[in-house]
Steps between C-alpha positions, in 0.01 A plus 500: 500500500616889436577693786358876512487826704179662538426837630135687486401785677165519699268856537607683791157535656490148576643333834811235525301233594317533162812518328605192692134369404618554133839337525323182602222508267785493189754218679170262553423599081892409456489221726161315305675577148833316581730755700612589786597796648799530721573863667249759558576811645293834517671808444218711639366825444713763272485763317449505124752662245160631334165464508338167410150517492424784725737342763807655636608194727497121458553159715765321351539138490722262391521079417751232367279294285594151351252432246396414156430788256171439443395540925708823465291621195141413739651681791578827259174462377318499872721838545380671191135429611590599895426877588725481767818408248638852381803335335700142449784384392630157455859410399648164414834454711773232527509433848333636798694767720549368874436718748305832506445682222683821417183675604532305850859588522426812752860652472540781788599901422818441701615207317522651130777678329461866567545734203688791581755279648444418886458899539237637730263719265769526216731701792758395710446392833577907661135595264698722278644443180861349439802669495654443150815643603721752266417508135814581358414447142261795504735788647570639837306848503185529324662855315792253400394303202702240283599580171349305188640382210 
């Protein structure tokens, strides 16, 4: 059997437990057309990049699904009919990742890179800016300039 990924997002304006209601209704669809599925996890509720059908937020879920193609095209088909399905997306994978999922993976302020280079607000550590120290290149007095050529 293939081995997929399936995401959908659910309308905000309805509760977890209804999501979770949906997740089972689509394994026990899987499950009597030939498949299984293995992980499920539920992203929750968050925000949209744009609108989808007047909503603004969505419940995310996720499930590794081992299953024939045609239980995957019934289980699409459910979701098209569903009112509570905003969007789905189902993609055919190798192997299933162990472990959470990179959505799972909560990864903390402290522990990422920082981009202005371990400097408090861009500053150093005193709250003003660095001293860059004589800049020979460009003269001593500011009436002094260097000649071109």
């Amino acid at each position: 059997m293939t081995l997929y990924e399936h995401v959908f997002l659910a309308r905000q304006d309805i509760t977890a437990q209804q999501v979770d209601g949906l997740v089972e209704q689509y394994k026990a669809l899987l499950e009597e057309n030939g498949g299984k599925v293995g992980r499920i996890e539920n992203w929750g509720l968050k925000s949209l990049t744009y609108r989808i059908r007047k909503n603004r937020k969505a419940h995310y879920a996720l499930m590794d699904i081992e299953a024939p193609a045609a239980a995957i095209h019934e289980m699409e088909r459910q979701m098209r009919i569903n009112e509570d399905i905003l969007r789905y997306m189902t993609v055919k994978v190798e192997a299933h990742e162990e472990g959470p999922s990179a959505m799972m993976q909560k990864r903390d302020r402290d522990d990422r890179p920082r981009r202005d280079g371990g400097r408090e607000g861009g500053r150093d550590n005193r709250g003003g800016d660095r001293d860059r120290g004589d800049r020979g290149d460009r003269g001593g007095d500011r009436g002094e300039r260097r000649p071109r050529f």
